[in-house]
C-alpha positions in Angstrom: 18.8 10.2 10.9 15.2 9.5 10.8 13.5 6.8 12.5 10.0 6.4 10.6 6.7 3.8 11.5 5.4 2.6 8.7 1.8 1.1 8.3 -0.3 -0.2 5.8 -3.6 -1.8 6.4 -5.8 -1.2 3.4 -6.0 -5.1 2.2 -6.8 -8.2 3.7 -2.7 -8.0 4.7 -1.8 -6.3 8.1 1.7 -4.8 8.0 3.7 -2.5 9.9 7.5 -1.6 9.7 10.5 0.3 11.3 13.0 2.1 9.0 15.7 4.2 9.5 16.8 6.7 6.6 14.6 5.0 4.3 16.1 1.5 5.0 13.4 -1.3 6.7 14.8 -2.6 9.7 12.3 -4.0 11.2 9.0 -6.3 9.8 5.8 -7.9 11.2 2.8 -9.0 8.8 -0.1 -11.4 8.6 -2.6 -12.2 6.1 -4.3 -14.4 8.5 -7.6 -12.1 7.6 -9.3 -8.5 8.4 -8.5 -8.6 12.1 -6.3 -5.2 11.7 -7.8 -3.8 15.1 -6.9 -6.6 17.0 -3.3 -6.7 15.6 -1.7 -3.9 14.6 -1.0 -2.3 18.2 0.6 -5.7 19.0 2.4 -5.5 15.8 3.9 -1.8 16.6 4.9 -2.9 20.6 6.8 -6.3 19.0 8.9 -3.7 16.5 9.9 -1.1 19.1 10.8 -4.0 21.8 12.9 -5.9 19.3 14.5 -3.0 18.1 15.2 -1.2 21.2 13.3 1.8 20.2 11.4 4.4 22.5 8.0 5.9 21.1 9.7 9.0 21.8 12.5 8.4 19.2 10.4 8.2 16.4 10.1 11.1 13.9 7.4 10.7 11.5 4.7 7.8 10.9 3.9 7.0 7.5 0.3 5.6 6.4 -0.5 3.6 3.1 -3.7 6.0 2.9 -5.4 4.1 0.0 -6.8 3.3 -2.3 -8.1 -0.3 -0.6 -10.8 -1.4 2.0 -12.6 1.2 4.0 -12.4 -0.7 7.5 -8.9 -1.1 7.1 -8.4 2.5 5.9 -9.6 3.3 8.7 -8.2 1.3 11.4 -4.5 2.2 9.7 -5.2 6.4 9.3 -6.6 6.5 12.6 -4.2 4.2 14.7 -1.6 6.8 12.7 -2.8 9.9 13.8 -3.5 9.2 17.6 -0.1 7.9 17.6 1.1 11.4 15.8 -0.9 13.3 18.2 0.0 11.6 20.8 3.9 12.0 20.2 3.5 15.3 18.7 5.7 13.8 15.1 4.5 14.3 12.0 2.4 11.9 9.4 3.3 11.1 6.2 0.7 9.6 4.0 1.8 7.6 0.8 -0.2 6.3 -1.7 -1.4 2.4 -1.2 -0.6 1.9 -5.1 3.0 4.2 -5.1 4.3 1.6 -1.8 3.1 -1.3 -3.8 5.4 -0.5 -6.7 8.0 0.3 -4.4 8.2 -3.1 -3.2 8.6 -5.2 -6.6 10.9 -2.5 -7.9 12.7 -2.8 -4.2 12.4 -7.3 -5.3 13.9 -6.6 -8.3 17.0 -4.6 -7.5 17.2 -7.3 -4.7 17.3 -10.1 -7.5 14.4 -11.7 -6.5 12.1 -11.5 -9.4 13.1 -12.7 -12.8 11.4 -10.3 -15.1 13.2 -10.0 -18.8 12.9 -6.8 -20.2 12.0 -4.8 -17.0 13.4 -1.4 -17.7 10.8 -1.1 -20.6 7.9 -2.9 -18.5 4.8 -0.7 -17.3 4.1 -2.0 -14.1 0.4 -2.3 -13.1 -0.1 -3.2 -9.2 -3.7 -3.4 -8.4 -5.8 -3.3 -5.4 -8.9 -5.4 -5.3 -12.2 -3.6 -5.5 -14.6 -6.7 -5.4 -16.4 -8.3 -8.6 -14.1 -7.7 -11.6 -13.1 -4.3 -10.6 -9.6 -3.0 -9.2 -8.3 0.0 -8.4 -4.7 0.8 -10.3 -2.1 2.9 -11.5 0.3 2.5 -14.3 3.3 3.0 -13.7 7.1 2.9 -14.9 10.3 0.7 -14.0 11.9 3.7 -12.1 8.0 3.7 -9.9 6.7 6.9 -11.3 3.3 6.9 -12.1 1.8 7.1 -16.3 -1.4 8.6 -15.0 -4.1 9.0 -12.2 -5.0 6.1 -9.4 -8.9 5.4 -11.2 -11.2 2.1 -10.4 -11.0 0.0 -13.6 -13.6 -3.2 -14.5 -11.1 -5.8 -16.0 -12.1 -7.0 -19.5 -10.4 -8.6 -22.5 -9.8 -5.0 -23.5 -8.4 -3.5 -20.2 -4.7 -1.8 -20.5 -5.1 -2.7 -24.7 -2.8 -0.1 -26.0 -0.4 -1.0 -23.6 -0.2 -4.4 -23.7 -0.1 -3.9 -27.5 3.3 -2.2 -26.8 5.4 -3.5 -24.4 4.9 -6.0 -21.5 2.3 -5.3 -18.8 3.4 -6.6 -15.7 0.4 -6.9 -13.0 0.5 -7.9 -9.3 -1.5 -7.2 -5.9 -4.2 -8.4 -4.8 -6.5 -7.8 -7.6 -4.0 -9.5 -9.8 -5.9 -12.9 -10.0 -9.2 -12.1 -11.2 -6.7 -10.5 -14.7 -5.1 -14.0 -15.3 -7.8 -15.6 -17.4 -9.2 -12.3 -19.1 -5.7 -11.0 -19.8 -3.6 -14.2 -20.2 -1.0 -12.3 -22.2 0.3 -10.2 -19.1 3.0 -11.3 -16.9 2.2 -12.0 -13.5 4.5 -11.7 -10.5 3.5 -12.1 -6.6 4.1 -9.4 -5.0 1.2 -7.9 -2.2 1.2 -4.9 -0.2 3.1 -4.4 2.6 4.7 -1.6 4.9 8.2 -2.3 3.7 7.0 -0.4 0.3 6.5 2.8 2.3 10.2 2.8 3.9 11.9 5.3 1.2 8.9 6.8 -0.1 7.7 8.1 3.3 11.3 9.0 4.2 11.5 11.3 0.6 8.2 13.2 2.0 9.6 13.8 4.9 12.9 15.1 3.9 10.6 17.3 1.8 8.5 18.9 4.0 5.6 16.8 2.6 3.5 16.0 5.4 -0.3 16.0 6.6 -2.5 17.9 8.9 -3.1 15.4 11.9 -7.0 16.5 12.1 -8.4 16.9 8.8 -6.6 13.9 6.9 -8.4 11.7 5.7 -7.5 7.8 3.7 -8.0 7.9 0.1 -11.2 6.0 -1.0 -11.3 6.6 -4.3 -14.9 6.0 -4.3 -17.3 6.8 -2.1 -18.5 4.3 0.7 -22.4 3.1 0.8 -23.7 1.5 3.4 -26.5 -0.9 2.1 -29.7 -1.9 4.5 -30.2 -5.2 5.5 -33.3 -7.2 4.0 -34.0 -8.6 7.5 -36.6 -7.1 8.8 -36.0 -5.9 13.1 -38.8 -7.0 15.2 
């Protein structure tokens, strides 16, 4: 039996879960905005109290290591690894765009999205990048990936042969800035959240497939640039 932490704090949402085996049993989240330092340590005390759980008892925590937003890359990796550290139990690091798959398909094998046609959809979940850019992954109804995590600039021609094809399905949090330039999609809501990285952590871990503590690093994707102010200092 494995009792995994999961976190994911790469968006605006701040999310943290309990599972055992793979299965969630425990959820806190808010989307109340980017105040992920302030929350997620309150977050992780609520889930162990409720569920009765020691720190000690825990045997992995997993991390949504990106693609997403830098600050809360950061804030998520590195409350991971100094609880990791501190426990001595291994971190598992899933991909911000795999977990977000996970949790539609996980919706609808729960019946709660009304998709016709879903076994032949390629899903598309999508991480905001700012502007008209997001960063995505295509991906099949069974969650496994059609290609590399890139940064794409969405235009009338984005995902073409694809949407040519079959139905694109397209959700996240860069989802909104598609539904005007890609109107022939379909749209569902679903957003990122820790309950995405329950059985995919708990499958890396079964496998061995886990991260050194000190040199692991979140997934950027791109690079991060810090840009000057105009003010001038006096």
């Amino acid at each position: 039996m494995s009792l995994i932490l999961c976190i994911e704090t790469g968006t605006d949402i701040c999310s943290v879960g309990l599972a055992r085996d793979g299965e969630l049993i425990s959820l806190r989240e808010s989307d109340q905005g980017r105040d992920h330092a302030k929350r997620l340590g309150v977050f992780v005390d609520e889930l162990l109290r409720e569920t009765g759980v020691m720190p000690d008892e825990l045997d992995a925590v997993a991390v949504g290591k990106g693609p997403g937003s830098y600050t809360g890359l950061r804030i998520g990796v590195s409350f991971a690894k100094g609880l990791c550290y501190g426990l001595q139990i291994p971190l598992v690091a899933v991909c911000s765009l795999d977990a977000l798959a996970e949790v539609a398909i996980e919706d609808h094998e729960a019946g709660i999205l009304d998709v016709e046609a879903w076994d032949e959809a390629t899903l598309c979940p999508m991480v905001d990048a700012r502007r008209m850019e997001v960063y995505t992954c295509l991906y099949n109804a069974k969650g496994e990936p059609q290609g590399e995590v890139s940064a794409e600039i969405i235009d009338g021609e984005s995902f073409a042969d694809v949407r040519r094809e079959g139905q694109l399905v397209i959700f996240g949090n860069g989802a909104a800035k598609c539904r005007e330039v890609l109107p022939d999609a379909t749209y569902i809501n679903i957003t990122p959240s820790a309950r995405g990285l329950a059985r995919l952590a708990q499958q890396r871990l079964s496998a061995g497939q886990v991260e050194d503590i000190a040199y692991f690093e979140p997934f950027y994707l791109k690079d991060f640039v810090v840009i000057p102010s105009k003010k001038k200092l006096l």
